[in-house]
C-alpha positions in Angstrom: 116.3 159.0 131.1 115.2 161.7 128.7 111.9 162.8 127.9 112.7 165.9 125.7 112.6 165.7 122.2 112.0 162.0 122.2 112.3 159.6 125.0 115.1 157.6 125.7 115.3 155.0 128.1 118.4 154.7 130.8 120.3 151.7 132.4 117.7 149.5 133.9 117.7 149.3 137.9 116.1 147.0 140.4 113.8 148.5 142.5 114.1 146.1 145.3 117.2 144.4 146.7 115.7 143.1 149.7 116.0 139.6 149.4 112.8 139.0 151.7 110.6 140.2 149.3 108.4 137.6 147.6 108.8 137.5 143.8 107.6 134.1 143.6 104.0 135.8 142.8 103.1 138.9 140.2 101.3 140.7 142.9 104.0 141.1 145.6 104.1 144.5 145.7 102.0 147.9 144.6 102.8 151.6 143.9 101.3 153.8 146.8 98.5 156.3 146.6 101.0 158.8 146.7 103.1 157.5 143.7 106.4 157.8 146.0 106.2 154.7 147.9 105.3 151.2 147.4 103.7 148.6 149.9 105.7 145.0 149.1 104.7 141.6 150.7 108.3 140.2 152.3 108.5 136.2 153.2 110.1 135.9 156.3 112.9 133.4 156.9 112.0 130.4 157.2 108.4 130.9 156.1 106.9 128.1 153.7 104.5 129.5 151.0 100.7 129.3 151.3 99.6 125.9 149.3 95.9 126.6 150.3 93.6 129.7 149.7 90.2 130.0 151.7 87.1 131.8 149.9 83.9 132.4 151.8 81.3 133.1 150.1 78.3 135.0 151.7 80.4 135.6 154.3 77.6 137.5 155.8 75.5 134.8 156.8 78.5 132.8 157.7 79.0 135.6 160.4 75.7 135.5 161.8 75.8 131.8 161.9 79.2 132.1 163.9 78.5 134.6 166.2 74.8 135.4 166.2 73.5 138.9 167.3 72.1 139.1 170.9 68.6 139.8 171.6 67.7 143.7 171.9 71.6 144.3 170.3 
């Protein structure tokens, strides 16, 4: 790659050859504050994928109602 007098692009390379790492989703992994690393979600072997996603909304009051706060605590 060359960025001087006009850019031109070089042989693409993966990134990643792990072959735990889970394309199967657009999110699987993220550059690091630092712009030198990346954090990368990996499937372990034999690991199905999720089918069901949980929200909780108001999660708050679903907390107190769980575990409610002792009296004088």
């Amino acid at each position: 790659m060359t960025a001087d007098p006009a850019f031109t692009a070089g042989s693409p390379e993966p990134l990643f050859t792990d072959p735990l790492v889970a394309w199967d989703t657009a999110l699987s992994y993220d550059v690091m504050p630092d712009g030198e690393s990346f954090i990368v979600v990996r499937q372990l072997p034999g690991d199905q994928p999720a089918r069901e996603l949980r929200l909780v909304l108001d999660w708050f009051t679903e907390l107190e109602r769980l575990a409610p706060r002792r009296a004088g605590g």
